[in-house]
ZATI-43996 format. One record per residue: x, y, z of N, C-alpha, C, O, CB in turn. Coordinates in pm, whole numbers, padded with zeros to 5 digits, always signed. Last residue first. Glycine has a CB too. Layout:
XYZXYZXYZXYZXYZ;...
***
This chain:
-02584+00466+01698-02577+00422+01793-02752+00479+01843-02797+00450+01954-02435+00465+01864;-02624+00546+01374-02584+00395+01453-02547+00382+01593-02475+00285+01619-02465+00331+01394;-02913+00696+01300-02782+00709+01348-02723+00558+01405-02788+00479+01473-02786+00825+01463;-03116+00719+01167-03016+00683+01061-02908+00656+01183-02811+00587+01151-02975+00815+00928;-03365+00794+01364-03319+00669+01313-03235+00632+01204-03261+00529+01141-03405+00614+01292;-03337+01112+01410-03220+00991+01455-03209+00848+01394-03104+00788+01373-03240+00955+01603;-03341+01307+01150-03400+01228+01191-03292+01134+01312-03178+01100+01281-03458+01168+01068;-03376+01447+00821-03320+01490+00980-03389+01339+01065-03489+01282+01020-03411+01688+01056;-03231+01465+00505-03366+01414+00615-03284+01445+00750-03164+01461+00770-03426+01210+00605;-03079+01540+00338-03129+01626+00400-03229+01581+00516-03288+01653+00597-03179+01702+00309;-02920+01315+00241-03083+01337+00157-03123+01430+00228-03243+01441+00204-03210+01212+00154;-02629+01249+00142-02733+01314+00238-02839+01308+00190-02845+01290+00068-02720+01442+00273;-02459+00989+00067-02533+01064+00059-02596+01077+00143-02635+00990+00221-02579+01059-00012;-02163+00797+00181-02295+00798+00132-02354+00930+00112-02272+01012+00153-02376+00726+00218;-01836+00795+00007-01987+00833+00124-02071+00840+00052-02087+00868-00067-02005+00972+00218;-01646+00805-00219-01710+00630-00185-01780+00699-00074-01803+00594-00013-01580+00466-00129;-01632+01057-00425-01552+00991-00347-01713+00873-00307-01828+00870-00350-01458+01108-00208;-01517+01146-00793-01593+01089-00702-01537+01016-00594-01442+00938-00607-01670+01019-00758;-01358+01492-00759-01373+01351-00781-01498+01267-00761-01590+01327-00706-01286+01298-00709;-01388+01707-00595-01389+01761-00769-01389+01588-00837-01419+01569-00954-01193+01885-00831;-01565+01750-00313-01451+01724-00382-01475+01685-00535-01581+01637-00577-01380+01618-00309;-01629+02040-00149-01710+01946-00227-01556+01870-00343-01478+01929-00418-01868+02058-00329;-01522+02272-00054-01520+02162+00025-01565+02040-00074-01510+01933-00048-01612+02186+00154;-01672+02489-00182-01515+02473-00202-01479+02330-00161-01404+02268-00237-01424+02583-00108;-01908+02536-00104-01885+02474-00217-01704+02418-00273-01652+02346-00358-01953+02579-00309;-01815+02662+00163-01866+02552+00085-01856+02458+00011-01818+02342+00026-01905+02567+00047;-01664+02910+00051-01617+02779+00100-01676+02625+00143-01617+02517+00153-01571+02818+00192;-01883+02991-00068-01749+02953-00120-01666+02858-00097-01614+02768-00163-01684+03027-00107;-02045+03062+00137-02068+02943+00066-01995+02927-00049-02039+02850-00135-02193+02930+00035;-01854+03210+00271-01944+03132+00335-01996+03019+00244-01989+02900+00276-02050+03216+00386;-01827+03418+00110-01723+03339+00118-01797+03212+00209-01757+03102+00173-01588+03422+00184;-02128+03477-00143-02080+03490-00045-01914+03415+00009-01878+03338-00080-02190+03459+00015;-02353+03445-00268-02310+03310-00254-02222+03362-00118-02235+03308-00008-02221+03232-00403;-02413+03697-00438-02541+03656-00333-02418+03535-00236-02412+03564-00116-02731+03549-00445;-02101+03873-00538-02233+03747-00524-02303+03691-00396-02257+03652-00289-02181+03613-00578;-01987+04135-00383-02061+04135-00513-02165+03996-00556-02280+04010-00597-01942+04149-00623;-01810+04190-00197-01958+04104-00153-02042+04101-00301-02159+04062-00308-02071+04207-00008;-01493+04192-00191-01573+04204-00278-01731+04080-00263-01752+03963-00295-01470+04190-00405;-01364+04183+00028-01375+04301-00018-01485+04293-00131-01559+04389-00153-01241+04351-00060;-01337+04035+00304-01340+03969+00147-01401+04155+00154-01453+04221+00243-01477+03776+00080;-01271+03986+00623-01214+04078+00507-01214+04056+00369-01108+04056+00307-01092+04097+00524;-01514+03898+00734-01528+04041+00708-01416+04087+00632-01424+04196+00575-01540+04120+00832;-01498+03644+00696-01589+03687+00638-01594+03837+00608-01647+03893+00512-01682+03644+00700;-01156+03536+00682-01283+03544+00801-01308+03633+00670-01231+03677+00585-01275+03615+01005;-01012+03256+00537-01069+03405+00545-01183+03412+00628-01275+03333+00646-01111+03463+00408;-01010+03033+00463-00997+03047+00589-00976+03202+00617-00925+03248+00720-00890+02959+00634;-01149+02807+00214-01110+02906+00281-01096+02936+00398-01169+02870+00473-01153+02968+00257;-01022+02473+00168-01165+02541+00245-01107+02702+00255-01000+02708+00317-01209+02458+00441;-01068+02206-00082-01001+02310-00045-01129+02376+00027-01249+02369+00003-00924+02390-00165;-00929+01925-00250-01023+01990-00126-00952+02098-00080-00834+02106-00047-01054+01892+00006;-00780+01845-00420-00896+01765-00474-00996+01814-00352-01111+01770-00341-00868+01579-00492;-00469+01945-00617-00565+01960-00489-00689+01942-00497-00743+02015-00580-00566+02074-00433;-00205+01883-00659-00286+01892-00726-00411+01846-00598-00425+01750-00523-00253+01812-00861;+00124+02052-00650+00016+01951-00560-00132+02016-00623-00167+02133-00635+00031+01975-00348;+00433+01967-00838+00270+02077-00789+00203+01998-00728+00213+01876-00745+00153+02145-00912;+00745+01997-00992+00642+01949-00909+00563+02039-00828+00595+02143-00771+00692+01863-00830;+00894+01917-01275+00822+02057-01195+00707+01977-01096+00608+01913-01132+00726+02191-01330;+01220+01904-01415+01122+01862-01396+01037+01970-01314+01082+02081-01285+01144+01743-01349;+01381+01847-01793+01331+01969-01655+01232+01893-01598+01157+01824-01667+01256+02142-01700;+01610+01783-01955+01525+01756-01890+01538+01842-01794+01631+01894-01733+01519+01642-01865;+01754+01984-02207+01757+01964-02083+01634+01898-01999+01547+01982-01974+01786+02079-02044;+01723+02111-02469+01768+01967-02458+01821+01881-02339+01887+01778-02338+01860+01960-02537;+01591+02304-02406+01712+02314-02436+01806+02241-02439+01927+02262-02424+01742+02374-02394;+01358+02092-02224+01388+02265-02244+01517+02267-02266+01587+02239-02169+01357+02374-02114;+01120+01903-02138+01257+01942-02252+01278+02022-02279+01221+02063-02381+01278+01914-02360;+00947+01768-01844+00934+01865-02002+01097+01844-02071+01173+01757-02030+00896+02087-01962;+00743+01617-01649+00870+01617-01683+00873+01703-01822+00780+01687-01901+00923+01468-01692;+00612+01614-01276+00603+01628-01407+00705+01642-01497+00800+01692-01436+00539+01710-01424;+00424+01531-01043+00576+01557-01078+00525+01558-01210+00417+01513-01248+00710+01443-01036;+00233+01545-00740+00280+01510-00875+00371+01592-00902+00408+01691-00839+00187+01508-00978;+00057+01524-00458+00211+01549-00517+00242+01502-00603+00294+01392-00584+00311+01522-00456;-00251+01582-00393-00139+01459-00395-00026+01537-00480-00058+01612-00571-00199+01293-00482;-00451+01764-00103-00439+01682-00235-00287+01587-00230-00228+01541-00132-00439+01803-00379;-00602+01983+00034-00567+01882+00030-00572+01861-00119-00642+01903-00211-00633+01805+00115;-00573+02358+00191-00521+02221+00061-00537+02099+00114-00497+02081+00229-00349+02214+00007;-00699+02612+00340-00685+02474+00349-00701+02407+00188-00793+02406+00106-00800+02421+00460;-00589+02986+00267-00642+02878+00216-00600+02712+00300-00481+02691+00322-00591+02892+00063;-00574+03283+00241-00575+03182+00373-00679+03113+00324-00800+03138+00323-00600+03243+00536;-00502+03565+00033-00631+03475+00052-00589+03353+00155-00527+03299+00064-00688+03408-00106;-00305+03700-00105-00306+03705-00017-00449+03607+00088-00459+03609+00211-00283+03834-00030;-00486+03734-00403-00362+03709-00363-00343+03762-00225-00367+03883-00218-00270+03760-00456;-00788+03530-00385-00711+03591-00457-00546+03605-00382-00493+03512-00321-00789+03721-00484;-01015+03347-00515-00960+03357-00472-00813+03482-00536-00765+03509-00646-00974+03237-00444;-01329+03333-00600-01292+03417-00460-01160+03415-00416-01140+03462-00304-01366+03368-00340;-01389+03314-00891-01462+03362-00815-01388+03440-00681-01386+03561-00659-01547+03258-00790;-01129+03101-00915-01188+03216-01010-01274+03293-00950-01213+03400-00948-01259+03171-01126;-01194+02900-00705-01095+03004-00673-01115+03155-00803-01113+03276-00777-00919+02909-00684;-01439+02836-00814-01481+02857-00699-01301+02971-00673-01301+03087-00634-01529+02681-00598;-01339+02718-01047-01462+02819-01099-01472+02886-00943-01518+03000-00945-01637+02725-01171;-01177+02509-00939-01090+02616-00981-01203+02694-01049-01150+02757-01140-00957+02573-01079;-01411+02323-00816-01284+02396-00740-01203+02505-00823-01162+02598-00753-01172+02282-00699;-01523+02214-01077-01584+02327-00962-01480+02376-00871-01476+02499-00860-01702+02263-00861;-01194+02167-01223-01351+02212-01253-01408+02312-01156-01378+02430-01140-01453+02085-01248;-00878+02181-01059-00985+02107-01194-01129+02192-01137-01149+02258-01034-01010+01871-01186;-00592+02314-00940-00680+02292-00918-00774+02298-01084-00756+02371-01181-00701+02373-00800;-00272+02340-00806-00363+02337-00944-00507+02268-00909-00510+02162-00846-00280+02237-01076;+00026+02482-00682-00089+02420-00670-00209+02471-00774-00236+02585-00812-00125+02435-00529;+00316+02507-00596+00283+02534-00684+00112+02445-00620+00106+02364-00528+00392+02497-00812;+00471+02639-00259+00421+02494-00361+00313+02562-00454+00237+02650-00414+00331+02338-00259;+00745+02749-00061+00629+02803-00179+00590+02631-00269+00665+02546-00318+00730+02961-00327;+00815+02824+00261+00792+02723+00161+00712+02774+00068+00613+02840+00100+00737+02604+00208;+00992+03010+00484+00869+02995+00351+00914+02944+00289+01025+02966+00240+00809+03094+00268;+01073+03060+00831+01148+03003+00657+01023+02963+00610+00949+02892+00678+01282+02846+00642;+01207+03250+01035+01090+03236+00975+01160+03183+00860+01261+03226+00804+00995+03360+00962;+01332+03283+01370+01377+03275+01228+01234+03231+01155+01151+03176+01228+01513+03157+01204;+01449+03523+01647+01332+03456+01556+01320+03433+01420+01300+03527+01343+01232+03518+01566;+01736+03468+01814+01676+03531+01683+01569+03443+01694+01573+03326+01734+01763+03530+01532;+01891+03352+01997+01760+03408+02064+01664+03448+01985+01548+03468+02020+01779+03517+02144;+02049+03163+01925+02064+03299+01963+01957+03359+02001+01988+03460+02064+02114+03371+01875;+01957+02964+01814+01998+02908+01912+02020+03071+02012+02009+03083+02134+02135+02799+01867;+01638+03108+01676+01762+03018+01672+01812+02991+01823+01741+02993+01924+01885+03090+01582;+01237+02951+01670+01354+03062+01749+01529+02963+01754+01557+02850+01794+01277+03101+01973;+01079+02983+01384+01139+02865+01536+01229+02996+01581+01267+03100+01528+01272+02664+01490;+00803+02931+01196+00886+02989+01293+00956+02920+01402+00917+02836+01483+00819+03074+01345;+00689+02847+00870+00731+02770+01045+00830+02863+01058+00920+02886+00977+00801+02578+01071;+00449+02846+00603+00586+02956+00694+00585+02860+00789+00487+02785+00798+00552+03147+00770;+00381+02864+00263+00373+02799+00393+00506+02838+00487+00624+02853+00453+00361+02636+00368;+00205+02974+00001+00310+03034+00120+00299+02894+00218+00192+02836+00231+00244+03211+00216;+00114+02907-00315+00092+02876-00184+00172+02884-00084+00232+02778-00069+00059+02780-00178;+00037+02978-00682+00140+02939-00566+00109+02968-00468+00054+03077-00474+00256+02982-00563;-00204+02854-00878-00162+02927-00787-00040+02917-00713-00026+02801-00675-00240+02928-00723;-00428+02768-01138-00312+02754-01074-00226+02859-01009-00178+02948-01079-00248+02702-01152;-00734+02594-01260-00673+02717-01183-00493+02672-01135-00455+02559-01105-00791+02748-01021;-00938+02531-01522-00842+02484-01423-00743+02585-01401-00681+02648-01486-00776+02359-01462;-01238+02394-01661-01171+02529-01559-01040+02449-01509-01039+02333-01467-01291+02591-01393;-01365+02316-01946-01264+02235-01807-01204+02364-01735-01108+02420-01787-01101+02113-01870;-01389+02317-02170-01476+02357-02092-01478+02336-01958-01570+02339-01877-01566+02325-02132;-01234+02201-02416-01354+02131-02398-01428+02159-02247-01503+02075-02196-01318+01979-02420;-01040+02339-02443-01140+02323-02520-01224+02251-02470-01329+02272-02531-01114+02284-02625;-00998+02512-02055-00974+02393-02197-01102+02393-02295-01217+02425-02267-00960+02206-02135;-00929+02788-01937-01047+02699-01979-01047+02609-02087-01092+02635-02199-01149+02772-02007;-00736+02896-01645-00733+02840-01770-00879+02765-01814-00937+02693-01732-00613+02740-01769;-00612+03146-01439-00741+03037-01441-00709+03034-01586-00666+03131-01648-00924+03086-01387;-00410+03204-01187-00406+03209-01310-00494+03074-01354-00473+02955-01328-00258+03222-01355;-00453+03381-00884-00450+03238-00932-00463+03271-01104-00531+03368-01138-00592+03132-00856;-00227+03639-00780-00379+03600-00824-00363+03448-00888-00256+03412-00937-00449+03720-00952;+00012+03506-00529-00028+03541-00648-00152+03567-00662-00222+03528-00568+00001+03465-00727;+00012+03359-00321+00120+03447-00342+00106+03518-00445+00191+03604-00464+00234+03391-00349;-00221+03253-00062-00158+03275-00189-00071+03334-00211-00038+03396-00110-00211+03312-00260;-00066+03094+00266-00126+03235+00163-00046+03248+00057+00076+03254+00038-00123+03394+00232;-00187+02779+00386-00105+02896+00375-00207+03047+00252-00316+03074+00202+00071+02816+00294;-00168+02470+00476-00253+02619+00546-00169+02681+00496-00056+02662+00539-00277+02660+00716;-00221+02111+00353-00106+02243+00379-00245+02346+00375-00355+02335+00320+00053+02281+00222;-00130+01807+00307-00231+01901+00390-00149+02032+00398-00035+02047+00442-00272+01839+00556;-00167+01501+00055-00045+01629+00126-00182+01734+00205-00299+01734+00167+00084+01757-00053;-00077+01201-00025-00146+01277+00023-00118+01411+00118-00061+01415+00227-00204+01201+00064;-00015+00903-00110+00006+01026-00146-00076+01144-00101-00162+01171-00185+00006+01022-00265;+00031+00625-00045-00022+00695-00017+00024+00783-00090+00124+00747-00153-00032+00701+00085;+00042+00228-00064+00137+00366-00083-00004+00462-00056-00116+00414-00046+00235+00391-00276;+00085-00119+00000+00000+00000+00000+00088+00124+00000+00197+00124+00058-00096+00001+00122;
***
C-alpha cells in the first residue's frame, strides 16, 4: 500500500491564473506560502517559507476564479505530482500539488468584494465538495435519529 497525500494552510502568493480547456474544463493555478517559525539558538526569531505550486480542476478552480485571490488563507488537500518537459535539450522537472479539497480560511469580514449573493461562506462551501468521485454515502437532507448507529 502507498499513499500520497499532502495538507497544507497557507497564503496565496499570487492571483491564481485560471485556464479553460477546449472542452470547458476550468483549471486554476496558484502558488501557496507555507511559513514555520522557530527561534535560533541565539535568541533570533527565524521564519522560513515554503512556496508549492498548486492546481486545481472544474468546480474547485470556478470557486478560486470567483474568490480567490492574492493574499487569501487557504486549506489544501491533495497529492504530489511531478512532471517532466525538454527545455534546451535539458530535462526539466516541476512538481505541484494537485488539490482535490479546499476550504477558505478568510474570516468573512475581510473579502472586499460582496458582489455574489453566494458569499465566502458558501465559497467555502462549495469549495469543500470534492472535484472527484468519493465512496460516502449521501445526504438526503432528512433529519432524523433513526439513521444514526448508535
Amino acid at each position: 500500500m502507498s499513499v500520497n497525500k499532502v495538507i497544507l494552510i497557507g497564503h496565496v502568493g499570487k492571483d491564481p491564473e485560471i485556464r479553460h480547456l477546449d472542452s470547458g474544463v476550468a483549471v486554476a493555478s496558484f502558488s501557496l506560502a507555507t511559513s514555520e517559525s522557530y527561534n535560533a539558538k541565539n535568541g533570533e526569531r527565524v521564519t522560513t517559507t515554503e512556496w508549492h505550486n498548486i492546481v486545481v480542476w472544474r468546480g474547485l478552480a470556478e470557486v478560486v476564479e470567483k474568490y480567490v485571490k492574492k493574499g487569501s488563507k487557504l486549506y489544501i488537500e491533495g497529492k504530489i505530482t511531478t512532471r517532466q518537459y525538454e527545455k534546451d535539450g535539458q530535462t526539466k522537472y516541476f512538481t505541484e500539488i494537485v488539490a482535490n479539497n479546499m476550504e477558505m480560511l478568510d474570516s468573512r469580514n475581510s473579502s472586499k468584494e460582496p458582489s455574489d449573493n453566494l458569499g465566502q461562506a458558501g465559497a467555502a462551501a462549495a469549495a469543500t465538495q470534492p472535484t472527484s468521485t468519493v465512496n460516502e454515502p449521501e445526504v438526503d437532507g432528512a433529519s432524523g435519529d433513526e439513521d444514526l448507529p448508535f
